[in-house]
N, CA, C and O of each residue as an XYZ file, in Angstrom:
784
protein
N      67.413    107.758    107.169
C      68.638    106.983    107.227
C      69.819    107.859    106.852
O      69.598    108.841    106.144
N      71.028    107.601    107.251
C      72.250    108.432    107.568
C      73.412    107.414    106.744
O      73.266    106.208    106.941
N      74.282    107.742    106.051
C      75.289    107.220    105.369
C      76.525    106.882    106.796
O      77.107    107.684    107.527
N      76.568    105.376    106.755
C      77.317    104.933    107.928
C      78.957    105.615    107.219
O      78.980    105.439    106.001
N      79.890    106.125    107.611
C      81.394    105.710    106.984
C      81.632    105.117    107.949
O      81.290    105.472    109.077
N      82.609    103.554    107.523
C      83.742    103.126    108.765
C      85.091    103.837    108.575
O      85.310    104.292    107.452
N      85.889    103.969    109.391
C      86.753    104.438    109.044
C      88.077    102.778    108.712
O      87.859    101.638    109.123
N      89.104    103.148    108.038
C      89.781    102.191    107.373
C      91.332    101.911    108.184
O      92.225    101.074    108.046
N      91.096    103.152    109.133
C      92.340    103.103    109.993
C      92.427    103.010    111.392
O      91.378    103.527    111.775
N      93.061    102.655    112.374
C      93.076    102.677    113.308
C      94.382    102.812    114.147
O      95.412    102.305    113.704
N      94.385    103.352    115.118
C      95.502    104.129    115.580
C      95.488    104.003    117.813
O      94.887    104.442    118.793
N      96.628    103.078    117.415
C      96.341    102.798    119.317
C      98.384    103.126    119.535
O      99.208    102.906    118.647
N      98.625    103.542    120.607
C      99.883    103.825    120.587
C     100.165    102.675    122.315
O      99.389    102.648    123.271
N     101.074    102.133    122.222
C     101.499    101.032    122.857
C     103.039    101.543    123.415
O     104.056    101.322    122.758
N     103.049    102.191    124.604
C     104.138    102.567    124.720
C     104.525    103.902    123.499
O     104.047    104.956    123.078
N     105.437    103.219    123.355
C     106.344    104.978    122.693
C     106.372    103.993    121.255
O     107.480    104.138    120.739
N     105.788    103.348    120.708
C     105.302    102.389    119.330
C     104.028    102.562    119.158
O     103.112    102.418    119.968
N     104.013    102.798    118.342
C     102.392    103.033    117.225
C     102.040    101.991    116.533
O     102.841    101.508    115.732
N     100.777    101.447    116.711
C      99.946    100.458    116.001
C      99.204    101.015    115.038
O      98.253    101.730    115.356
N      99.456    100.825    113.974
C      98.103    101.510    112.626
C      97.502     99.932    112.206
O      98.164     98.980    111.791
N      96.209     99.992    112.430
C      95.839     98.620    111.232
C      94.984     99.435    110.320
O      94.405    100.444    110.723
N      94.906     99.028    109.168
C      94.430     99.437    107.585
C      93.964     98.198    107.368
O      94.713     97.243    107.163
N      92.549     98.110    107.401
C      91.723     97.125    107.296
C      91.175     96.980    105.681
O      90.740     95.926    105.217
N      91.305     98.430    104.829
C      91.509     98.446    103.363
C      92.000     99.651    102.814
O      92.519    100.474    103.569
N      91.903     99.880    101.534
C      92.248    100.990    100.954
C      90.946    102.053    100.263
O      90.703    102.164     99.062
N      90.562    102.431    100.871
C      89.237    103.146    100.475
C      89.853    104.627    100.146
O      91.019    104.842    100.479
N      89.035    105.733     99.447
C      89.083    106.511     99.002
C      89.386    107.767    100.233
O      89.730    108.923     99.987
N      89.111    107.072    101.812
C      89.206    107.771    103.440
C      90.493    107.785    103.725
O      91.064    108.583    104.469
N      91.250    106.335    102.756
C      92.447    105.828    103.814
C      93.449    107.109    104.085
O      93.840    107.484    105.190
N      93.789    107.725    102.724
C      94.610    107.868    103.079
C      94.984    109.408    103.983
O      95.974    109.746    104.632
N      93.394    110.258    103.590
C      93.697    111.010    105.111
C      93.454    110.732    106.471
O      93.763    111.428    107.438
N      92.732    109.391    106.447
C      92.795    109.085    107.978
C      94.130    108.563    108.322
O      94.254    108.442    109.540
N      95.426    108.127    107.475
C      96.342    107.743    107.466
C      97.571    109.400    107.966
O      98.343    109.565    108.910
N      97.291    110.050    107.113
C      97.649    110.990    107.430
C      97.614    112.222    109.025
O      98.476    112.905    109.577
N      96.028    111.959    109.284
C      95.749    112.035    110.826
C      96.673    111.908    111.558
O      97.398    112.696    112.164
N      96.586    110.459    111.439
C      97.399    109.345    112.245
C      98.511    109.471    112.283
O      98.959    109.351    113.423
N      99.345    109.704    111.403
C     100.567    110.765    111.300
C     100.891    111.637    111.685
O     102.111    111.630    111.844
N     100.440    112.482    111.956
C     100.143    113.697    112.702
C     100.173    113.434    114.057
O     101.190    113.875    114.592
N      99.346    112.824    114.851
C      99.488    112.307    115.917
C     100.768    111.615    116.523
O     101.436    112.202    117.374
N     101.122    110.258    116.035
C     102.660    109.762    115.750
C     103.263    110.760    116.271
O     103.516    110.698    117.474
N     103.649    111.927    115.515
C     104.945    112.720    115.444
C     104.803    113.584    116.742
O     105.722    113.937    117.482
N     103.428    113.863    116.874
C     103.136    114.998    118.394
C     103.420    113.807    119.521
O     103.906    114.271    120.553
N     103.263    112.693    119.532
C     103.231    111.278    121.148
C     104.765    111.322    120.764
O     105.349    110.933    121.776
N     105.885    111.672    119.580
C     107.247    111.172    119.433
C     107.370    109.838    119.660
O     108.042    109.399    120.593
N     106.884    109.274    119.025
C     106.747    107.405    118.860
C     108.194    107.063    118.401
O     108.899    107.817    117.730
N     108.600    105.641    118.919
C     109.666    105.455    118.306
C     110.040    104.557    117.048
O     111.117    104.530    116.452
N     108.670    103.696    116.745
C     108.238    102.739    115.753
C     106.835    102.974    115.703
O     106.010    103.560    116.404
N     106.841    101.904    113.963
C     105.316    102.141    113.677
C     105.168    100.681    113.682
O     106.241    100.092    113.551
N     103.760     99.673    113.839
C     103.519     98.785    113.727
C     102.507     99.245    112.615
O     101.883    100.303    112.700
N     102.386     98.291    111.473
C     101.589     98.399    110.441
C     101.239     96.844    110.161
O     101.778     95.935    109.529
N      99.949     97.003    111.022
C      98.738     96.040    110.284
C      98.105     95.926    109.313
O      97.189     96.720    109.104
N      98.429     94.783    108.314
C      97.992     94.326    107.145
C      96.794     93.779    106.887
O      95.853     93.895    106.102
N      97.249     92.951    108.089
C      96.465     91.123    107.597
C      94.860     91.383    107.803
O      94.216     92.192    108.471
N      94.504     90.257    106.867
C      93.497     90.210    106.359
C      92.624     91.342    105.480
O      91.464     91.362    105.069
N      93.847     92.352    105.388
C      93.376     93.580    104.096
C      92.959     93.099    102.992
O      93.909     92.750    102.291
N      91.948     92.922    102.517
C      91.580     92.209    101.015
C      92.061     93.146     99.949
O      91.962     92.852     98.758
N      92.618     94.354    100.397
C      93.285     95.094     99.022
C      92.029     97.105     99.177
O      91.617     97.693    100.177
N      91.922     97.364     98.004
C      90.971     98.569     97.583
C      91.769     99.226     96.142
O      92.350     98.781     95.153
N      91.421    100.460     96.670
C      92.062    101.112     95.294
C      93.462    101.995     95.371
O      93.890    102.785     96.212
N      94.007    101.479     94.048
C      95.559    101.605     93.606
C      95.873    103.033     93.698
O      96.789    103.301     94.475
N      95.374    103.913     93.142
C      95.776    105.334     93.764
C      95.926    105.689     95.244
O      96.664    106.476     95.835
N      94.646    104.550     95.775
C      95.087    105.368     97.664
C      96.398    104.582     98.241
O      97.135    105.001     99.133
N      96.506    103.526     97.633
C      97.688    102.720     98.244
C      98.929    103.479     97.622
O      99.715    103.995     98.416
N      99.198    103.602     96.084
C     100.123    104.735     96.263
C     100.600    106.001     97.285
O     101.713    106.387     97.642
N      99.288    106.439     97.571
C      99.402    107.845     98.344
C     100.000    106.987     99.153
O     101.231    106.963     99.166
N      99.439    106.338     99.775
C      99.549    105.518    101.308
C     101.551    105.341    101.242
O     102.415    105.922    101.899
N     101.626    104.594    100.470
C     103.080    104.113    100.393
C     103.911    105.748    100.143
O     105.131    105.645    100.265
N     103.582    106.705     99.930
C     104.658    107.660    100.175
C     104.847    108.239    101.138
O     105.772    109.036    101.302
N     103.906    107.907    102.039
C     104.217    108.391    103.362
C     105.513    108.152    103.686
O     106.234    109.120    103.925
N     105.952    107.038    103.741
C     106.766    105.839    103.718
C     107.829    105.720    103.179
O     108.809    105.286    103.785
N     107.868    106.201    101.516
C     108.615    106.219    100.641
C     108.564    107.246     99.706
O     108.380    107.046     98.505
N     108.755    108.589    100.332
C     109.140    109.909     99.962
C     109.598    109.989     98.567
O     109.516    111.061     97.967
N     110.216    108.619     97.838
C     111.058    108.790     96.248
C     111.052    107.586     95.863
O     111.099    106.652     96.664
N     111.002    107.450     94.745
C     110.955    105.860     94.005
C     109.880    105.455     94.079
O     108.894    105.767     94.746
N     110.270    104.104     92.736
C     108.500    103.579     92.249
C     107.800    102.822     93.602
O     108.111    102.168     94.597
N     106.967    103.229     93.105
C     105.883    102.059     94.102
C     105.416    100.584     93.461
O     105.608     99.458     93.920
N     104.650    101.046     92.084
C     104.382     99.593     91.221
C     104.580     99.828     90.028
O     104.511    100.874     89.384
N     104.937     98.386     89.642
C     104.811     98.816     87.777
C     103.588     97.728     87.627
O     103.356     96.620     88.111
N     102.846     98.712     86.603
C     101.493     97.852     85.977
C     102.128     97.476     84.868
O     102.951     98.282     84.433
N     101.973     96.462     84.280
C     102.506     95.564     82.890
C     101.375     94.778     82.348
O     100.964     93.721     82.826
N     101.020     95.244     81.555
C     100.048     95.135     80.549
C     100.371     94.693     78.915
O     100.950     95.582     78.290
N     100.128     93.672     78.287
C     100.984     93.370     76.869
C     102.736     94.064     76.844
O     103.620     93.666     77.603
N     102.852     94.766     76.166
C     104.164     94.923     76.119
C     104.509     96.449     76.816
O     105.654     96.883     76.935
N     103.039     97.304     77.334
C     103.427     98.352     77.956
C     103.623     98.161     79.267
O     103.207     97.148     79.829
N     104.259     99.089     79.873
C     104.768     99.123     81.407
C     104.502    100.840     82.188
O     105.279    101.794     82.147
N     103.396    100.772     82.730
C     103.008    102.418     83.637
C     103.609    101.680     85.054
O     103.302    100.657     85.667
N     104.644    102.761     85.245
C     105.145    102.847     86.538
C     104.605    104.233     87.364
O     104.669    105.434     87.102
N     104.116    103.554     88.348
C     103.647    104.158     89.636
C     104.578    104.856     90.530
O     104.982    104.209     91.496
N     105.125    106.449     90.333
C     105.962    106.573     91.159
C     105.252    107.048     93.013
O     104.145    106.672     93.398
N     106.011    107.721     93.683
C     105.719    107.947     95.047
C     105.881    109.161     94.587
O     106.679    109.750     93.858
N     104.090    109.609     95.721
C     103.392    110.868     95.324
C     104.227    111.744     96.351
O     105.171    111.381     97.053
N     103.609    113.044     96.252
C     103.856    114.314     97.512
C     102.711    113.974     98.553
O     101.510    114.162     98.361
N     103.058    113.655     99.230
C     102.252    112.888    100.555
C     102.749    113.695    102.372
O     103.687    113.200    102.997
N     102.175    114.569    102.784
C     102.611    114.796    104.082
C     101.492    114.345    105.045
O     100.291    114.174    104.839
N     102.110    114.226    105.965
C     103.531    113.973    106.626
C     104.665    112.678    106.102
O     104.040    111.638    105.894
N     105.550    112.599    105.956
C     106.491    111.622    106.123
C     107.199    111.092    107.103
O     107.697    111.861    107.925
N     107.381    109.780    107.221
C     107.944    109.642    108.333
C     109.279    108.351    107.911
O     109.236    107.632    106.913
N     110.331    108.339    108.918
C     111.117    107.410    108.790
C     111.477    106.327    109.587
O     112.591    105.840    109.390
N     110.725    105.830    110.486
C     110.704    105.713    111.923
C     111.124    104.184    111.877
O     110.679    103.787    110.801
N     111.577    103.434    112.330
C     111.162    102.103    111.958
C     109.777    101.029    111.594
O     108.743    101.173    112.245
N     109.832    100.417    110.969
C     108.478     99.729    110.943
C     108.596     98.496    110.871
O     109.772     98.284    110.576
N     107.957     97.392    110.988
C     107.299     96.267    111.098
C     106.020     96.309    110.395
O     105.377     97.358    110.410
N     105.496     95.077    109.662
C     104.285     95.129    108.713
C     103.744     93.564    108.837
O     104.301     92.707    108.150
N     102.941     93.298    109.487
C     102.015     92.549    109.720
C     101.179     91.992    108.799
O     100.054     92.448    108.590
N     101.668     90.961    108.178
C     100.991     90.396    107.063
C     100.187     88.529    107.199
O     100.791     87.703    107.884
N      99.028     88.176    106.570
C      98.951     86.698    106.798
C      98.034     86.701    105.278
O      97.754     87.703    104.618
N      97.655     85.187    104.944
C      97.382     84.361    103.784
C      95.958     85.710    102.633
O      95.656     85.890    101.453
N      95.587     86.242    103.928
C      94.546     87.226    103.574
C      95.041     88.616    103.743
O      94.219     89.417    104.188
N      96.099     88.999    103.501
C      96.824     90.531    103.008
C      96.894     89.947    101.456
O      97.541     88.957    101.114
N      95.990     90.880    100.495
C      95.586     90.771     99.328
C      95.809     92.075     98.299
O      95.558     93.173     98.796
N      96.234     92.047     96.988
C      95.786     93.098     96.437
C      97.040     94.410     96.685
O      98.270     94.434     96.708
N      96.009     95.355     96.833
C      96.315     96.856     96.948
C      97.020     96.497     98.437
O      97.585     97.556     98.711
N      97.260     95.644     99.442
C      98.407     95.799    100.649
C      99.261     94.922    100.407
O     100.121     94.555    101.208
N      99.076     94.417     99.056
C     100.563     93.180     98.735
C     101.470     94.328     98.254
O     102.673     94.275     98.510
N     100.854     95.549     97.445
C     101.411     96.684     96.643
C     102.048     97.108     97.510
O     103.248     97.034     97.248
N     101.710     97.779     98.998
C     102.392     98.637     99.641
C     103.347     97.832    100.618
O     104.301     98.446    101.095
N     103.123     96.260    101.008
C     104.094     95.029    101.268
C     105.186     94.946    100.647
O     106.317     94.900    101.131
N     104.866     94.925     99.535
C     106.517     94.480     98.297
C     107.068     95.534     98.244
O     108.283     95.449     98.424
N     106.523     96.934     97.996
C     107.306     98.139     97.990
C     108.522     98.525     98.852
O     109.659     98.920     98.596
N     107.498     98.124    100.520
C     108.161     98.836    101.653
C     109.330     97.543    101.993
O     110.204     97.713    102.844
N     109.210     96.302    101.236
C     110.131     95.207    101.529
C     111.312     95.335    100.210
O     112.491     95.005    100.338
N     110.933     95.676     99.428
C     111.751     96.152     98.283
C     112.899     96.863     98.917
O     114.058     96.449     98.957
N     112.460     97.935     99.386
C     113.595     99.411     99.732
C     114.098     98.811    100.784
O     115.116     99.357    101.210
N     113.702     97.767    101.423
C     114.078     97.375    102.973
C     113.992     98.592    104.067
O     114.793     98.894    104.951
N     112.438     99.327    103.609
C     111.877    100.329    104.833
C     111.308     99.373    105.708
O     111.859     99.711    106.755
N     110.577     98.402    106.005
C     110.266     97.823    106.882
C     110.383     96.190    106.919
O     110.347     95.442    105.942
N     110.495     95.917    107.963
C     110.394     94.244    108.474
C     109.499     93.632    108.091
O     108.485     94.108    108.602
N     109.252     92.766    107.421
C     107.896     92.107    107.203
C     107.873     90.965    107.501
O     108.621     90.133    106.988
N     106.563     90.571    108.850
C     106.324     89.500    109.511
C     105.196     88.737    109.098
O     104.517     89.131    108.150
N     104.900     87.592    109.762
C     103.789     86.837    109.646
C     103.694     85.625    108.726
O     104.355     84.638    109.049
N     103.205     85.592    107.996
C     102.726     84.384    106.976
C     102.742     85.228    105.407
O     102.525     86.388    105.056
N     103.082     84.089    104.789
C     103.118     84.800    103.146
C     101.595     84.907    102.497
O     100.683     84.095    102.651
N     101.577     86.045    101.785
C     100.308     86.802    101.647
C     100.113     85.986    100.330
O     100.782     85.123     99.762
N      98.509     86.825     99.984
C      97.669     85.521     99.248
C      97.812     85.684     97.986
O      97.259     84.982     97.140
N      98.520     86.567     97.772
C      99.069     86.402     96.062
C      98.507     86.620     94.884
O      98.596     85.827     93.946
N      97.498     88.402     94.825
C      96.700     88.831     93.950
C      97.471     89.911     93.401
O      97.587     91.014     93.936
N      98.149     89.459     91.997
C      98.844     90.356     91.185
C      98.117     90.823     89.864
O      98.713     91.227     88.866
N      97.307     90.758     89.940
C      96.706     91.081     88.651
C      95.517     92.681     89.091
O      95.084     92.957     90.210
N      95.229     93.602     87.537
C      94.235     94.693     87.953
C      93.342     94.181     87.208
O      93.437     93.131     86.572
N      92.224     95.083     87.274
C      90.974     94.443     87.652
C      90.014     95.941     86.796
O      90.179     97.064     87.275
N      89.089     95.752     85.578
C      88.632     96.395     85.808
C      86.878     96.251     85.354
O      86.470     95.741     84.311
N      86.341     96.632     86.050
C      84.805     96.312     86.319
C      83.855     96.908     85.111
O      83.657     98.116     84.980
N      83.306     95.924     84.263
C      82.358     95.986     83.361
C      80.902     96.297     83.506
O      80.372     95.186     83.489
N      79.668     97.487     83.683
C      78.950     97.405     84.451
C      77.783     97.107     83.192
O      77.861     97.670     82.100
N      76.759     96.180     83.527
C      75.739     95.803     82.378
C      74.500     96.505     82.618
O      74.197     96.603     83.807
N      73.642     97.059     81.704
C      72.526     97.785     81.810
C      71.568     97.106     82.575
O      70.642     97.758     83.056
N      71.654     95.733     82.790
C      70.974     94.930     83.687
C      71.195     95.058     85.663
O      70.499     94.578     86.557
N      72.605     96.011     85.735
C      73.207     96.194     87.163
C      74.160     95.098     87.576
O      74.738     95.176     88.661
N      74.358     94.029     86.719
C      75.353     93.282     86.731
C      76.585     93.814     86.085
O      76.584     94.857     85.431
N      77.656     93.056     86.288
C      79.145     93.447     86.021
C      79.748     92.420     85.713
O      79.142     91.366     85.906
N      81.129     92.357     85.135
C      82.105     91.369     84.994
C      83.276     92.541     84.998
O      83.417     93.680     84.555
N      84.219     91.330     85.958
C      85.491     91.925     86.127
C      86.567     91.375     84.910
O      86.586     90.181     84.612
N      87.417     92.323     84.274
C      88.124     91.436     83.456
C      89.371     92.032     83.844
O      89.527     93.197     84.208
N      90.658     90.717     83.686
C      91.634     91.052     84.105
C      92.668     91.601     83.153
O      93.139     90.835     82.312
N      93.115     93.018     83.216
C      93.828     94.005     82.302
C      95.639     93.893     81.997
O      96.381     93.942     81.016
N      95.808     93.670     83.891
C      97.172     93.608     83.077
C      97.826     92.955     84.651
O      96.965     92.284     85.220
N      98.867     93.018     85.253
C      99.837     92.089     85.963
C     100.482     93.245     86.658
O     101.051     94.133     86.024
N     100.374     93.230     88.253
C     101.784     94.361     88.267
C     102.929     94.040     88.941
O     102.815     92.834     89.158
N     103.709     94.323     89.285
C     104.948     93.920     89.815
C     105.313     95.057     90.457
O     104.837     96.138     90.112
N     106.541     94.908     91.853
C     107.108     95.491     93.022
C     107.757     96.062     92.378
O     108.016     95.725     91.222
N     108.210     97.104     92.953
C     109.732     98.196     92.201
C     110.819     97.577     91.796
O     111.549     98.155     90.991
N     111.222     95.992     92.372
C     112.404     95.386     92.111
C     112.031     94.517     90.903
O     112.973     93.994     90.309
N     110.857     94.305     90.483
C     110.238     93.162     89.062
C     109.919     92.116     89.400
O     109.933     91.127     88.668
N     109.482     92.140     90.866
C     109.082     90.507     91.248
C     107.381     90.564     91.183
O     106.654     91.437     91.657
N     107.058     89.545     90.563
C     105.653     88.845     89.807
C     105.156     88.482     91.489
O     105.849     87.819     92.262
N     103.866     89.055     91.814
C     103.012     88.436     92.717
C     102.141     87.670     92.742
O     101.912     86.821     93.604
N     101.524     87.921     91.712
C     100.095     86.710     91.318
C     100.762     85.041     91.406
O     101.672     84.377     90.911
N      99.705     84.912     92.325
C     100.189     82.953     92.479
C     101.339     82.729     93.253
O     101.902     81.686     93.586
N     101.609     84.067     93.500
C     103.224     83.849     94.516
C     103.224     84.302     95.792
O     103.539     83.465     96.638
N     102.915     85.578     96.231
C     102.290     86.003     97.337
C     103.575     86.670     97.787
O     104.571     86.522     97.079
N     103.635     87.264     98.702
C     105.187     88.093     99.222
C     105.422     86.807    100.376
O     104.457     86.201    100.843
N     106.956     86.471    100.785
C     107.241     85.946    101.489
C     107.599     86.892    103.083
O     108.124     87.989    102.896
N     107.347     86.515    104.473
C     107.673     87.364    105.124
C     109.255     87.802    105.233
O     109.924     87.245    104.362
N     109.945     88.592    106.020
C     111.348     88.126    106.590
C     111.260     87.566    107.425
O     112.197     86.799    107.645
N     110.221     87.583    108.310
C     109.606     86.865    109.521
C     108.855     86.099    109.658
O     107.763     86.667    109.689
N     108.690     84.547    109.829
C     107.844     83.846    109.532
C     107.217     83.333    111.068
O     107.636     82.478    111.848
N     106.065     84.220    111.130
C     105.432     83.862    112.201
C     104.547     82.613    113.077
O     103.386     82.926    112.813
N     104.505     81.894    113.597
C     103.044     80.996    114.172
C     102.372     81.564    114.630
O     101.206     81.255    114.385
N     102.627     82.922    115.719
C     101.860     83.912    116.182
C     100.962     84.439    115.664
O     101.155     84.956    114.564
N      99.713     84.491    116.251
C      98.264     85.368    115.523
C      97.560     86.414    116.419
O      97.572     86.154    117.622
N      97.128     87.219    116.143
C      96.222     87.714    116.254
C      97.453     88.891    117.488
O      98.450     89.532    117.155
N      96.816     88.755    118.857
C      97.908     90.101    119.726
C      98.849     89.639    120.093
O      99.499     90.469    120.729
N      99.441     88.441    120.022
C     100.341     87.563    119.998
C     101.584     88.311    119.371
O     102.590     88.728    119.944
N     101.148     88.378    117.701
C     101.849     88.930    116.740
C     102.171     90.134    116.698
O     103.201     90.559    116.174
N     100.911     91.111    117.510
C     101.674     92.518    117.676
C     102.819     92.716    118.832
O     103.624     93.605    119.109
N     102.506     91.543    119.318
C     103.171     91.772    120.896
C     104.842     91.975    120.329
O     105.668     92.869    120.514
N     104.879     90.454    119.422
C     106.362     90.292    118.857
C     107.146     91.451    117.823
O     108.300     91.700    117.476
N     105.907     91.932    117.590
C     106.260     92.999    116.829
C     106.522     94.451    117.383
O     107.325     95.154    116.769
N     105.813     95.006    118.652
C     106.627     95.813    119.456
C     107.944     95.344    120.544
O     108.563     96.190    121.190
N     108.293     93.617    120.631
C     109.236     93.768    121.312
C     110.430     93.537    120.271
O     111.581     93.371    120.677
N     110.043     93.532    118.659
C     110.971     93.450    117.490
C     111.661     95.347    117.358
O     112.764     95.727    116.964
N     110.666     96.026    117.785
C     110.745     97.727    117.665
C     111.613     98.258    118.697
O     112.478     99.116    118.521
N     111.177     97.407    120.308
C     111.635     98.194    121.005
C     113.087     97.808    121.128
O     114.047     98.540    121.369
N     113.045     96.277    120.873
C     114.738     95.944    121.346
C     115.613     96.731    120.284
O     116.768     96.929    120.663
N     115.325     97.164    119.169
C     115.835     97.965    117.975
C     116.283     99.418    118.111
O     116.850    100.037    117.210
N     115.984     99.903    119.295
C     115.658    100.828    119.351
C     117.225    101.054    120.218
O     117.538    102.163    120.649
């Protein structure tokens, strides 16, 4: 038997607009993200479409990386924990890009893509469409028992670069979609191209 990897990214170019969906944040994302970047800049795309939805989240360091692609300077998250506060700034991440974007979000963009949601809606780097996301603000960290069981206990709360609380709240879109599924990308490359 052979160790399957999926990969976490995907990359279809639609015209002179780029589709990425990030199905999570795995420890792959963010050089297959980077790839994908690479590519982008050689096709000279004129927008990025960034698929969210239904991301259940992953881990907080790759979504950092992830978000500097994006956001070259400034925080990404603040973790708030009792009365301390670790702010997450934006790493050295190449390639960068500035291109326009659109971000594709619904009830199941969770977690670690609410992080890189609120960020990129914070700075007003990208449009954010769809349905308001499911509203997991809290970290998480995993207790493992000599038995192979675990308990997760919840550590601390984080919040967007601007101080807005997600847990129980969820990000609101700018765009509030009915559209699903290619429907929604459709609106979202003719949101890129008429922009253009």
């Amino acid at each position: 038997r052979d160790t399957i990897e999926i990969s976490s990214v995907r990359l279809e170019m639609m015209g002179n607009i780029a589709y990425i969906n990030i199905t999570q944040f795995s420890e792959q994302t963010d050089t297959e993200l980077s790839a994908a970047l690479h590519e982008i800049i050689e096709q000279d795309a004129g927008g990025i479409i960034l698929d969210l939805r239904s991301n259940p989240g992953g881990l907080l360091d790759t979504v950092v990386n992830v978000a500097s692609h994006f956001l070259p300077e400034g925080v990404i998250v603040n973790i708030v924990s009792n009365e301390d506060t670790l702010v997450l700034n934006s790493e050295s991440s190449e390639p960068t890009t500035d291109l326009p974007m659109v971000v594709l979000v619904d009830n199941y963009s969770a977690s670690a893509s609410e992080v890189l949601t609120g960020a990129l809606q914070d700075y007003g780097r990208a449009v954010i469409a769809g349905s308001k996301t499911f509203g997991k603000g809290s970290v998480n960290i995993l207790h493992r028992f000599n038995d192979g069981s675990g308990i997760y206990i919840t550590t601390a709360r984080w919040l967007t670069p601007n101080g807005r609380l997600i847990e129980g709240e969820g990000i609101d879109p700018d765009f509030e979609l009915e559209l699903t599924g290619d429907d929604a990308v459709q609106w979202a490359v003719d949101y890129l191209t008429d922009s253009q």
